[in-house]
DOMARMI-211116 format. One record per residue: x, y, z of N, C-alpha, C, O in turn; residue in three letters. Coordinates in steps of 0.1 Angstrom, whole numbers, plus 5000, padded with zeros to 4 digits. Example, Ala and Ser with C-alpha at 12.3 -4.5 7.8 and 13.67 -1.06 7.14 Angstrom:
residues 2
VEXPA    n.x    n.y    n.z   ca.x   ca.y   ca.z    c.x    c.y    c.z    o.x    o.y    o.z   type
VEXPA   5132   4943   5078   5123   4955   5078   5132   4967   5078   5142   4967   5085    ALA
VEXPA   5128   4978   5071   5137   4989   5071   5129   5000   5079   5134   5011   5080    SER
END
This chain:
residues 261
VEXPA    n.x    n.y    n.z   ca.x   ca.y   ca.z    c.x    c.y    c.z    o.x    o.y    o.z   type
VEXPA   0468   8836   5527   0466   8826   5516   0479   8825   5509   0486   8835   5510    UNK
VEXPA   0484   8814   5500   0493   8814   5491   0493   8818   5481   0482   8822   5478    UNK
VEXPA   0500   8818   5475   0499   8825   5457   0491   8812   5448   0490   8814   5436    UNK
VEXPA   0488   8803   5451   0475   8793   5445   0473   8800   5432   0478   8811   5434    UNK
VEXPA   0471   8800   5423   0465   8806   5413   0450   8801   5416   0443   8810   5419    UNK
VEXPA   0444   8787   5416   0430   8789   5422   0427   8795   5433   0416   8800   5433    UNK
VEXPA   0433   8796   5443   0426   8802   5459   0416   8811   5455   0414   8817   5444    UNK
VEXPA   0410   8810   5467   0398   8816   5467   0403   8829   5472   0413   8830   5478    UNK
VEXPA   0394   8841   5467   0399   8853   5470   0389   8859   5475   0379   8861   5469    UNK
VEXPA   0390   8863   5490   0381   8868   5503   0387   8881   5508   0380   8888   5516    UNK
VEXPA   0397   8884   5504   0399   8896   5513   0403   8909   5499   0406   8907   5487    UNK
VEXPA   0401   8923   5509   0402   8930   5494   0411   8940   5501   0411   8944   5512    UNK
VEXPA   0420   8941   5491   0432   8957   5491   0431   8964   5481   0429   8959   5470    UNK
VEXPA   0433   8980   5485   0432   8990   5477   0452   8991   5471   0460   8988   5480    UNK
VEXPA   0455   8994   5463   0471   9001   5458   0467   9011   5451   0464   9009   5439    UNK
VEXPA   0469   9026   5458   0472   9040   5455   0485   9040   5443   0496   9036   5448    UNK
VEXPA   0484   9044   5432   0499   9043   5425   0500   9032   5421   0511   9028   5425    UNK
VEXPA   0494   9024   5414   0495   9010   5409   0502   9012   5393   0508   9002   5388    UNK
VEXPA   0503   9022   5387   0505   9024   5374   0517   9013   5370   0517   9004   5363    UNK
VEXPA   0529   9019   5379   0546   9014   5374   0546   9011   5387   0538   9010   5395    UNK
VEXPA   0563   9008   5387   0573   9006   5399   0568   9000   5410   0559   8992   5407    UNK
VEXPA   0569   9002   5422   0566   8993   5435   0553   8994   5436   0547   8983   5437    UNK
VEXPA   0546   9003   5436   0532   9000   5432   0522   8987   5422   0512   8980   5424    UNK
VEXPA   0532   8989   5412   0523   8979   5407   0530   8965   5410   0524   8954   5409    UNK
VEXPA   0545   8968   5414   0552   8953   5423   0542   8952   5429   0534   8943   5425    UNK
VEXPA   0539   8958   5438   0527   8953   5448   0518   8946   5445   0517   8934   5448    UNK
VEXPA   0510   8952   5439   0496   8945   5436   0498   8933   5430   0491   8923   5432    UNK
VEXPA   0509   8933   5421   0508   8917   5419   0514   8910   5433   0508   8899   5436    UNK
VEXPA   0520   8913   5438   0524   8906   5450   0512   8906   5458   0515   8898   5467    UNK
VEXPA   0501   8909   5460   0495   8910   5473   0482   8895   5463   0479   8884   5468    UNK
VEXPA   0479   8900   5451   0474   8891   5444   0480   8878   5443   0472   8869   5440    UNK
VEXPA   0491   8873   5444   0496   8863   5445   0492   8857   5459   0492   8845   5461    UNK
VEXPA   0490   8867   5470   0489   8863   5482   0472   8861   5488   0468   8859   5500    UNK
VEXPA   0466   8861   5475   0450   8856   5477   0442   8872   5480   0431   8872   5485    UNK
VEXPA   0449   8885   5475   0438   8896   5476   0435   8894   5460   0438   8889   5450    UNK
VEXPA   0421   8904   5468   0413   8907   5451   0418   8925   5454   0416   8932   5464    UNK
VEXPA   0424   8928   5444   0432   8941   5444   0423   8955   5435   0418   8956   5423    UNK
VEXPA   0424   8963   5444   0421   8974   5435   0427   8984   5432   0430   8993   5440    UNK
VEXPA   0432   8984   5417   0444   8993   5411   0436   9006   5408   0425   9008   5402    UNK
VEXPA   0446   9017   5417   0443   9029   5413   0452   9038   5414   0460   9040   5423    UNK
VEXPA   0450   9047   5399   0462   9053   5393   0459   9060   5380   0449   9057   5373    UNK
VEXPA   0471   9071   5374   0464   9080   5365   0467   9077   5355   0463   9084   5347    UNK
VEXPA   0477   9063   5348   0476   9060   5337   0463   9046   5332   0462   9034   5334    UNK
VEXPA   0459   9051   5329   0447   9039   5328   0449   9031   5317   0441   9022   5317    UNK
VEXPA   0458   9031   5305   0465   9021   5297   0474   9013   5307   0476   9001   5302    UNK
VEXPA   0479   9015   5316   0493   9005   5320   0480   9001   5331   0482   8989   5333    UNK
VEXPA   0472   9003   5337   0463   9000   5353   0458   8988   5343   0458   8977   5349    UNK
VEXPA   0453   8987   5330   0445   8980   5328   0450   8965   5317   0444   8955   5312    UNK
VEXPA   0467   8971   5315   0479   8959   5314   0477   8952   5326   0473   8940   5327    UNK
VEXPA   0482   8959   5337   0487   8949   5346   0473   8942   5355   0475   8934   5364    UNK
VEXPA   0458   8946   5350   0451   8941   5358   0448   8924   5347   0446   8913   5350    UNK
VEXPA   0449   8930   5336   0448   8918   5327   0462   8904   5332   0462   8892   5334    UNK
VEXPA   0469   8913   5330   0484   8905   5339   0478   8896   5351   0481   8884   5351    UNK
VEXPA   0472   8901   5358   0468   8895   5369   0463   8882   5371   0466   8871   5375    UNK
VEXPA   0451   8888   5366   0432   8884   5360   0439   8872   5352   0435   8861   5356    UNK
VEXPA   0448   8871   5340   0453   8859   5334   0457   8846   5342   0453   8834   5340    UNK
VEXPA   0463   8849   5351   0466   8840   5361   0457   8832   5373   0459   8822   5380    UNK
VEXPA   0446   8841   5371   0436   8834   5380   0418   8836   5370   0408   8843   5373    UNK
VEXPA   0418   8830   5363   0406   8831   5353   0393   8830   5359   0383   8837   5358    UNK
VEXPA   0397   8820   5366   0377   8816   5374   0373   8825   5385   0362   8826   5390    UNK
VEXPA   0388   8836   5390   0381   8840   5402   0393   8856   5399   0404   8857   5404    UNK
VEXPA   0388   8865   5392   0398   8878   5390   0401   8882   5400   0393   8880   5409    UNK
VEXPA   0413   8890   5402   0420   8893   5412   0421   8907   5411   0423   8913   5422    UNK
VEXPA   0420   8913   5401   0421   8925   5401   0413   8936   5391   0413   8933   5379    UNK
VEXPA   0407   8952   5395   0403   8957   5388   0408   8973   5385   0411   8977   5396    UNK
VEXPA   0410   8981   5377   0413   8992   5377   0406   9004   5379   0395   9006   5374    UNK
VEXPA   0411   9011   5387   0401   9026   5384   0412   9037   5381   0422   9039   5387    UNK
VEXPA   0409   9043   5370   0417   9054   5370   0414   9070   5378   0403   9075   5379    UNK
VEXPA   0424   9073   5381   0424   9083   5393   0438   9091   5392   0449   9086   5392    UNK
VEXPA   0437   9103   5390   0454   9116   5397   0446   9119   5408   0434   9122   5408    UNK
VEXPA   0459   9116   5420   0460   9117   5434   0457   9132   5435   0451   9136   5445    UNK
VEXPA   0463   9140   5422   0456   9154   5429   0446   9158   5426   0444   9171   5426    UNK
VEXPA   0436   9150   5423   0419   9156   5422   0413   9149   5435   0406   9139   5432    UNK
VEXPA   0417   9153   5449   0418   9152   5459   0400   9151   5460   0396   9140   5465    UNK
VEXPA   0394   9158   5458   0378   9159   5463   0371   9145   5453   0360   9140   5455    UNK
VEXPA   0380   9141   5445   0374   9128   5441   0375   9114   5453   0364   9107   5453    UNK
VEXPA   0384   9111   5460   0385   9103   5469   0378   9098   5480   0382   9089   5486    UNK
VEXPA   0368   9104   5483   0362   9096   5490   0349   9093   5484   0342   9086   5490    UNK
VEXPA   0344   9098   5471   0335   9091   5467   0340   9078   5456   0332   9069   5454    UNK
VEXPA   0350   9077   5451   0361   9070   5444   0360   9053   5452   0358   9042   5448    UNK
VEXPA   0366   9062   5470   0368   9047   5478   0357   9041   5482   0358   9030   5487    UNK
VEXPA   0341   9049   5481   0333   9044   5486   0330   9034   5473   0331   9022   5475    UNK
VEXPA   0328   9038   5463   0325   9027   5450   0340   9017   5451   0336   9005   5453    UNK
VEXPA   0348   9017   5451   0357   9009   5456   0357   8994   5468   0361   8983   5466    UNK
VEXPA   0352   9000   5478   0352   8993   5489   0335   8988   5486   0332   8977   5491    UNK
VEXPA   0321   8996   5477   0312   8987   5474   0318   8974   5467   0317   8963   5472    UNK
VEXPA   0324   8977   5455   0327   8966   5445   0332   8955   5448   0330   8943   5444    UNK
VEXPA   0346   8960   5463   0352   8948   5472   0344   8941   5477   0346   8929   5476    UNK
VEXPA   0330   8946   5485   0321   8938   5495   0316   8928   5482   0318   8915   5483    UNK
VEXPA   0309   8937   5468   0300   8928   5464   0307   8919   5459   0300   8909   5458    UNK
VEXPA   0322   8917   5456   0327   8904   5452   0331   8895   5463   0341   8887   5461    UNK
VEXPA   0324   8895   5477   0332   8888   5486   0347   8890   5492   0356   8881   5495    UNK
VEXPA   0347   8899   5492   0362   8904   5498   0361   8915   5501   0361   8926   5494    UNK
VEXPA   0360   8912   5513   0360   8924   5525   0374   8929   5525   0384   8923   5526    UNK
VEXPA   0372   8948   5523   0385   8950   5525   0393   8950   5535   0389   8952   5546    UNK
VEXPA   0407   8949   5532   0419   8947   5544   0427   8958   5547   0429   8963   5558    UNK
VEXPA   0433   8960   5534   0446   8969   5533   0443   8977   5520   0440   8974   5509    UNK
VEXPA   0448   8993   5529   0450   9004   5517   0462   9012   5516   0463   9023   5520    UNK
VEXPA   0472   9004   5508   0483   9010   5509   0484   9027   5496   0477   9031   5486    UNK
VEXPA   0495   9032   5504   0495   9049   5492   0510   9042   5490   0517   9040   5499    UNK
VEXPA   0512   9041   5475   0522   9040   5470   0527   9051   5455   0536   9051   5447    UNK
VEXPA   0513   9060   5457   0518   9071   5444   0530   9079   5448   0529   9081   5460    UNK
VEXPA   0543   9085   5441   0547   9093   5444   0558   9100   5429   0559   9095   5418    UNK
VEXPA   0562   9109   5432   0566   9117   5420   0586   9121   5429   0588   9123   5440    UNK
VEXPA   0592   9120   5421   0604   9126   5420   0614   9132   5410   0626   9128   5407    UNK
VEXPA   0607   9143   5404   0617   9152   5391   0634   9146   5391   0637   9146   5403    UNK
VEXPA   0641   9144   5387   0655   9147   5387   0660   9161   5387   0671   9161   5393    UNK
VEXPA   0657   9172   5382   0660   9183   5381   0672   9189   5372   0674   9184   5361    UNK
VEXPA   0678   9196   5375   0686   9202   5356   0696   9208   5372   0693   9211   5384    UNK
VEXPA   0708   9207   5362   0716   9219   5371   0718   9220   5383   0719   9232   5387    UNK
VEXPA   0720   9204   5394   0719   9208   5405   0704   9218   5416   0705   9224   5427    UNK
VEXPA   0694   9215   5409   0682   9223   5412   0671   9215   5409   0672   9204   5404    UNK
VEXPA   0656   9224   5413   0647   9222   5409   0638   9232   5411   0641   9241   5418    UNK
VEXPA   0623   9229   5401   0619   9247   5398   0608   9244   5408   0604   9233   5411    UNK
VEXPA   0605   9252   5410   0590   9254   5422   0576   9249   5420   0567   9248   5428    UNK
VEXPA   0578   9244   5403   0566   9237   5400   0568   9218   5405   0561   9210   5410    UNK
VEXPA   0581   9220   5402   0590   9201   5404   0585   9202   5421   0579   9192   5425    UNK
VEXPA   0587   9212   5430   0590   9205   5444   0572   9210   5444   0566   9202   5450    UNK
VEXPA   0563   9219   5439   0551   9218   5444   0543   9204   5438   0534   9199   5444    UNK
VEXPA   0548   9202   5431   0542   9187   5426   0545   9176   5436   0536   9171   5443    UNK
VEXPA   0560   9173   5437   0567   9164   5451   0557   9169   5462   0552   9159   5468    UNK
VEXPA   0552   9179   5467   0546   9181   5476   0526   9175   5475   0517   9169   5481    UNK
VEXPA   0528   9180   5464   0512   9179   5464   0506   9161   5460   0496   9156   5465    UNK
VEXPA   0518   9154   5450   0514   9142   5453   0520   9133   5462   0515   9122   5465    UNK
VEXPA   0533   9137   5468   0537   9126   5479   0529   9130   5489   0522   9122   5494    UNK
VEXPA   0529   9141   5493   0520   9143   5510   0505   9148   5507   0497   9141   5513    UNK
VEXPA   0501   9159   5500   0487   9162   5501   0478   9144   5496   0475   9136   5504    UNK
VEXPA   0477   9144   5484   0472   9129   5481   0476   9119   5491   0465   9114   5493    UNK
VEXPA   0483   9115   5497   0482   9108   5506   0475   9110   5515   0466   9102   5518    UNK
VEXPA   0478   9125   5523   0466   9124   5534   0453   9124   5531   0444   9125   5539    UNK
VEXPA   0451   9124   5518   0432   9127   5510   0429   9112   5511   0418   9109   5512    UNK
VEXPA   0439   9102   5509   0438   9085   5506   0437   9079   5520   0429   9071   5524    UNK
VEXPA   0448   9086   5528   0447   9077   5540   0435   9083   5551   0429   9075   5559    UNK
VEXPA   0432   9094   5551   0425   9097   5560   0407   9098   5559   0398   9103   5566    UNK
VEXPA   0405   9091   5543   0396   9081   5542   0395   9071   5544   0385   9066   5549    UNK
VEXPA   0406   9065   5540   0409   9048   5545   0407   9047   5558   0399   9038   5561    UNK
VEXPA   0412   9056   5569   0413   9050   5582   0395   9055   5588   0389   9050   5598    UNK
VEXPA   0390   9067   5578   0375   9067   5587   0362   9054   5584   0352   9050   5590    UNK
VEXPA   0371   9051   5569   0361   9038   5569   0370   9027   5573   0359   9023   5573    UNK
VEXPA   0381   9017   5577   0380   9012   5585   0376   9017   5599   0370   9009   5606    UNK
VEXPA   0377   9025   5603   0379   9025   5619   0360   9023   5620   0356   9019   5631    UNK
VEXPA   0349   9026   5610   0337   9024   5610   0336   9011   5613   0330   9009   5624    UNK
VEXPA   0341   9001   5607   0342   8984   5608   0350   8978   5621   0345   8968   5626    UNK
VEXPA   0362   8985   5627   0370   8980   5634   0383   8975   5633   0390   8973   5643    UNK
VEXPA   0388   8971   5622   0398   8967   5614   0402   8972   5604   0396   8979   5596    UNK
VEXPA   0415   8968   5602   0423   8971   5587   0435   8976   5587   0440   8979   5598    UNK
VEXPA   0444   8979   5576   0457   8982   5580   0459   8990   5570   0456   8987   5559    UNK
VEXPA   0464   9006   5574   0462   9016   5561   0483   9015   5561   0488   9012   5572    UNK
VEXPA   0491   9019   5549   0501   9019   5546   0505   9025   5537   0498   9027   5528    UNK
VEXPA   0515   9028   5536   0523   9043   5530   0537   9039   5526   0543   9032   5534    UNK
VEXPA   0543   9043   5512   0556   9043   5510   0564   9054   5510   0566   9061   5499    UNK
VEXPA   0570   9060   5526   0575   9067   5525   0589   9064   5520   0590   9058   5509    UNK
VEXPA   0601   9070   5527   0615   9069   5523   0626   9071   5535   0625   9079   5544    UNK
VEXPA   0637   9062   5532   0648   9067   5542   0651   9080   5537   0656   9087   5545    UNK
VEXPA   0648   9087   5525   0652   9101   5526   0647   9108   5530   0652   9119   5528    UNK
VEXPA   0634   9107   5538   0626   9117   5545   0638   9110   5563   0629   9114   5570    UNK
VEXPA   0642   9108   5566   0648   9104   5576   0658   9117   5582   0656   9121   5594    UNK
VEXPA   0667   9123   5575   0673   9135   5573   0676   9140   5561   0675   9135   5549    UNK
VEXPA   0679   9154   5566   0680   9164   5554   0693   9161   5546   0702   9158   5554    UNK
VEXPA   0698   9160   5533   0708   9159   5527   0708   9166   5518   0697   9172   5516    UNK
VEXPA   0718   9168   5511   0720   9171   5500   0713   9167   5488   0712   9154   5487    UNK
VEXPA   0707   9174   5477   0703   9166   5465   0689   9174   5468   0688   9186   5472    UNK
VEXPA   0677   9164   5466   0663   9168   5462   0654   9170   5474   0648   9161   5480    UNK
VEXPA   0656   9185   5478   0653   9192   5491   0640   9184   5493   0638   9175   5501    UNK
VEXPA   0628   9190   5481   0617   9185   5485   0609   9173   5486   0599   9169   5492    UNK
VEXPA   0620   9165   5476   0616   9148   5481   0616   9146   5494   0607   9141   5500    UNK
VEXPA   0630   9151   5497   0634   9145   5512   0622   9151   5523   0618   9144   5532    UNK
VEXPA   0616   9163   5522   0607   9170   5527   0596   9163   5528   0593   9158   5539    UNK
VEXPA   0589   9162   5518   0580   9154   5515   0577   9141   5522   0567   9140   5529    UNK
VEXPA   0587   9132   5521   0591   9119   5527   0590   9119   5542   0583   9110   5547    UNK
VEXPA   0598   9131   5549   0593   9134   5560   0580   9138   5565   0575   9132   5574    UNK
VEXPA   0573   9147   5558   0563   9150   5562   0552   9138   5560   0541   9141   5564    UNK
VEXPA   0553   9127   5555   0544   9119   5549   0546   9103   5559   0538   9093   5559    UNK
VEXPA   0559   9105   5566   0569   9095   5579   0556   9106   5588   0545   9102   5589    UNK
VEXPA   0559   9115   5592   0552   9123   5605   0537   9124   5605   0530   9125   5615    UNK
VEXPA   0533   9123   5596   0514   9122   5590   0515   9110   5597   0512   9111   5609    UNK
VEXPA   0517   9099   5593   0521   9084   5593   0515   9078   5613   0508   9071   5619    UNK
VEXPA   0527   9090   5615   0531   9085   5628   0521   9088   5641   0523   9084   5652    UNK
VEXPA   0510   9109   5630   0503   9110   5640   0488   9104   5641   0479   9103   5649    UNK
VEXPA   0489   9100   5629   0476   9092   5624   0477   9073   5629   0469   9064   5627    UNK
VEXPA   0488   9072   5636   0488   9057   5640   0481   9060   5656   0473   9052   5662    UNK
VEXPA   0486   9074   5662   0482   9073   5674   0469   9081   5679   0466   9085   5690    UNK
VEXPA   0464   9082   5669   0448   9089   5666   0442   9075   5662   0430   9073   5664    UNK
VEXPA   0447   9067   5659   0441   9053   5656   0441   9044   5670   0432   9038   5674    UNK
VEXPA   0451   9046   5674   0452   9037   5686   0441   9037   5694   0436   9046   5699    UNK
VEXPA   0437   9018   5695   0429   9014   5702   0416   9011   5694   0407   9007   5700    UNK
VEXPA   0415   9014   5680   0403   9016   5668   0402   8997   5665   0393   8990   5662    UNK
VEXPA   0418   8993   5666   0417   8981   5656   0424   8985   5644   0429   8975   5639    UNK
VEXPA   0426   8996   5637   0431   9001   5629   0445   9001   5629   0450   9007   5638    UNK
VEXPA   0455   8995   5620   0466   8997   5621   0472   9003   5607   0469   9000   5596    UNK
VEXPA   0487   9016   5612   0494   9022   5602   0509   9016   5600   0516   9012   5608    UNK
VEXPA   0510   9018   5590   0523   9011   5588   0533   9023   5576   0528   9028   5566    UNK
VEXPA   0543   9024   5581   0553   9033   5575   0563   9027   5572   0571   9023   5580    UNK
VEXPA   0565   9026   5557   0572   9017   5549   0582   9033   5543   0579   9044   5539    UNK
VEXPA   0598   9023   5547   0606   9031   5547   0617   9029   5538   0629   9027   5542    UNK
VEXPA   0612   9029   5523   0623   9018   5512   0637   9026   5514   0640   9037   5519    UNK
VEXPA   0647   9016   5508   0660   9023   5503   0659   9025   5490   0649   9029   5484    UNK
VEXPA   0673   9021   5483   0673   9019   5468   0670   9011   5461   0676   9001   5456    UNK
VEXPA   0655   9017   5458   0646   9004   5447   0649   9011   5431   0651   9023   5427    UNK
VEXPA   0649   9000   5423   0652   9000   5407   0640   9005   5404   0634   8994   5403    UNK
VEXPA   0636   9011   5402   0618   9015   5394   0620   9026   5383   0631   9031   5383    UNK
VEXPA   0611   9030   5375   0610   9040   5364   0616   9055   5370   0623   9063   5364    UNK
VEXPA   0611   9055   5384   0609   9069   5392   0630   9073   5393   0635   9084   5393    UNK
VEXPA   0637   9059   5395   0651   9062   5404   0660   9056   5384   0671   9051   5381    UNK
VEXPA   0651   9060   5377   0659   9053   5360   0670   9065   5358   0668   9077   5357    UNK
VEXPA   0682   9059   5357   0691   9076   5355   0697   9081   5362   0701   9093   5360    UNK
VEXPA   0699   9074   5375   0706   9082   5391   0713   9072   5390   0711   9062   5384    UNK
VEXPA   0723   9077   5396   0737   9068   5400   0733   9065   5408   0730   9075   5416    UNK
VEXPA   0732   9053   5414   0730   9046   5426   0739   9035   5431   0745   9028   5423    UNK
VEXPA   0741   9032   5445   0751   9025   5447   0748   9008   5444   0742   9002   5452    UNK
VEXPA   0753   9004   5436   0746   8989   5432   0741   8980   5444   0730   8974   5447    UNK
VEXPA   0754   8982   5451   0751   8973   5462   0739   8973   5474   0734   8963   5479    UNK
VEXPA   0736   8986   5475   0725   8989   5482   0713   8986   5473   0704   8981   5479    UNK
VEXPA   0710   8989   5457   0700   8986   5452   0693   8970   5454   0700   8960   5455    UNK
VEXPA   0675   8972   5454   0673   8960   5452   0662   8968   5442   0658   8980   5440    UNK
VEXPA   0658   8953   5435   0646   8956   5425   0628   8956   5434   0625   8952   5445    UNK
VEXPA   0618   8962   5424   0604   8961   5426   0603   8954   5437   0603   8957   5449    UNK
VEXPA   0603   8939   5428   0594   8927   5428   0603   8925   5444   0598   8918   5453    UNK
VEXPA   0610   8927   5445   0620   8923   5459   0613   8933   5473   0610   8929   5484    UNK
VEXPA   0614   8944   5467   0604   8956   5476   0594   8954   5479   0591   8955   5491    UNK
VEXPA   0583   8947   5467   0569   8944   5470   0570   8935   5477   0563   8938   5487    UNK
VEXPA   0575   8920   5479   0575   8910   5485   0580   8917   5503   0573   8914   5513    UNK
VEXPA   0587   8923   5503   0590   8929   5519   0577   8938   5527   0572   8936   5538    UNK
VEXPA   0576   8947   5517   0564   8951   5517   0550   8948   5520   0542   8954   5527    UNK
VEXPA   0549   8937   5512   0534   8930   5516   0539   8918   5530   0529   8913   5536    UNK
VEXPA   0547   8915   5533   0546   8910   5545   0554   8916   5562   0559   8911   5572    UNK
VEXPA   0552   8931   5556   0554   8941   5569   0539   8949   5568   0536   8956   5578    UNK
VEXPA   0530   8948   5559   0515   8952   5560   0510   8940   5566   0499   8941   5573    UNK
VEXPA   0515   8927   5563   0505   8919   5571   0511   8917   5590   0504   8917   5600    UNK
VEXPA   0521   8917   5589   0528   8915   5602   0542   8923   5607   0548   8931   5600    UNK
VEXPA   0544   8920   5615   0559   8932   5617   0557   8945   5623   0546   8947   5628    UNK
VEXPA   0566   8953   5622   0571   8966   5633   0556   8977   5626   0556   8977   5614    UNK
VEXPA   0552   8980   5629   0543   8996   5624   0553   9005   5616   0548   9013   5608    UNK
VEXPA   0569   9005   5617   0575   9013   5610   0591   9005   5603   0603   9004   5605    UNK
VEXPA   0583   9003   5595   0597   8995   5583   0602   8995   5576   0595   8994   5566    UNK
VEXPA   0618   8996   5575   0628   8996   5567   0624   8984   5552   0618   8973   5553    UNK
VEXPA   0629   8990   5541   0630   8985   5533   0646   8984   5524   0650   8994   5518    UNK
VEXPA   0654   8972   5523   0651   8962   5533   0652   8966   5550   0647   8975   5556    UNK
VEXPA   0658   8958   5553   0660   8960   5570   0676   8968   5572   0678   8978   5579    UNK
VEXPA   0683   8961   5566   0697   8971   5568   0697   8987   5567   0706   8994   5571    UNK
VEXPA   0687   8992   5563   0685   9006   5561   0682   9013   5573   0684   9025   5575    UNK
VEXPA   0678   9003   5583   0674   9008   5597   0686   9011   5603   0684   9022   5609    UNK
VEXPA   0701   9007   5607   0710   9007   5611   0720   9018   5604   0729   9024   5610    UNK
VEXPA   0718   9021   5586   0726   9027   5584   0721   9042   5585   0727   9053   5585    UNK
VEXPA   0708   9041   5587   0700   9052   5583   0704   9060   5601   0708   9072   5601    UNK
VEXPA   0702   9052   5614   0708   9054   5626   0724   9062   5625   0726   9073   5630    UNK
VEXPA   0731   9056   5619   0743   9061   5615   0741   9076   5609   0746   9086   5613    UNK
VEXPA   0734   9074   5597   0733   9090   5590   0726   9101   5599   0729   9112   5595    UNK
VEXPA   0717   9102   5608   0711   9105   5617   0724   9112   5631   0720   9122   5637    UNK
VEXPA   0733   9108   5632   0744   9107   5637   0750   9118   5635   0752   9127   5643    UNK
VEXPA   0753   9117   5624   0770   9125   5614   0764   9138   5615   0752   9140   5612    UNK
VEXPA   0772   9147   5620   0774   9159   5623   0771   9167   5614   0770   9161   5604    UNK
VEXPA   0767   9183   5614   0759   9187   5603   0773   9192   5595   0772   9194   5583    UNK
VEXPA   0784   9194   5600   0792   9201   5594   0801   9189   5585   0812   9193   5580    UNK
VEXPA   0797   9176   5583   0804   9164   5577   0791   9163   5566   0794   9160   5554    UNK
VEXPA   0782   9165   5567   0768   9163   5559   0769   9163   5543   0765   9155   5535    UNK
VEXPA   0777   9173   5541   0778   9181   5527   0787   9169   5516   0789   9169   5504    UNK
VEXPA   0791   9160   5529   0808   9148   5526   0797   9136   5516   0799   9131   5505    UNK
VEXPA   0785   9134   5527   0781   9125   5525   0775   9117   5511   0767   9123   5504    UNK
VEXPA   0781   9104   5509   0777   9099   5492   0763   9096   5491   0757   9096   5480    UNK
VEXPA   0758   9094   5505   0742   9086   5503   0732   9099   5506   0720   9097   5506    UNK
END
């Protein structure tokens, strides 16, 4: 569908992490694109900004609703997505897409980080995810369809220097990704491993980043929602990331320590 502001809205997507940053890029992007969206996330003052945000733009027919939710009360999720995916049916919009776009990254003090910073990075980039996705895929795979998706990172790609357990994380959440596409294979079910670079969001406010590589949200979300509808199962955000990221993959471990990115 187009971004119509009347279109009719028939299909339903879930966004894990809707609060800020590419998450909530998203949802409005996917709502522009004729989903009825379901925001879920643990601030429920900003979930219930941006669903009004939405919902303004399409009056006769809302596009979006909030549930508030932290990714780490893991045993709430699958009764969470079942009221979820009722409320999608009863409004006529069968769900489509359940993207996990929550994630956490401390900056840390001093060249470091303390054990609570990387068990958090652990517990909401990868445990919460596999609690989101591996509901998502037993109820699609019940129906036959759907496309579950995930914002990992080129820094799960290799190890560098900087924020061990982001980069950990990122990996482990790329390799969940990968084994859960081929446990799906043949379901109808498809996974998609979204692999941003340098996005501008609340999470990256305060890092030196190389301008030129940065892009904003709303630029993310837009790539984003049209690599969950179509495209590779595993995508670069943008696409140049895929060739340099080949390169960094490359460089020798004993050059590693050199490297600016």
């Amino acid at each position: 569908m187009s971004g119509d502001g009347n279109a009719r809205v028939d299909k339903g997507a879930v966004v894990v992490g809707a609060s800020s940053g590419m998450g909530a890029a998203l949802a409005r992007e996917l709502a522009r694109r004729g989903y009825r969206v379901a925001l879920v996330g643990r601030r429920q003052d900003l979930l219930e900004q941006l669903s009004q945000d939405i919902n303004r733009a399409r009056p006769d027919t809302p596009a979006a609703r909030a549930y508030a939710h932290d990714v780490c009360h893991y045993n709430e999720v699958p009764t969470l997505l079942a009221r979820i995916w009722s409320d999608l049916e009863a409004a006529s919009s069968a769900p489509r897409l359940v993207v996990y776009a929550a994630g956490v990254m401390p900056h840390g003090e001093n060249g470091g980080w303390s054990f609570a910073d990387e068990r958090a990075m652990m517990e909401v980039n990868v445990i919460g995810a596999m609690a989101w996705l591996d509901a998502a895929a037993a109820a699609f795979r019940s129906v036959g369809h759907g496309t579950i998706a995930a914002i990992s990172s080129v820094a799960g790609d290799r190890g560098r220097k900087g924020n061990s357990a982001y980069m950990a994380s990122k990996a482990a959440l790329s390799t969940y990704l990968e084994s859960l596409r081929y446990r799906l294979h043949g379901t109808g079910v498809r996974v998609v491993t979204l692999k941003p670079g340098y996005v501008a969001t609340p999470m990256t406010a305060g890092m030196k980043l190389p301008k030129p590589l940065v892009i904003s949200a709303d630029a993310a979300a837009k790539r984003i929602a049209v690599r969950c509808e179509r495209g590779r199962d595993v995508a670069y955000i943008p696409g140049y990331w895929g060739p340099i990221m080949r390169v960094i993959r490359m460089v020798p471990a004993a050059l590693m320590p050199r490297l600016p990115i």
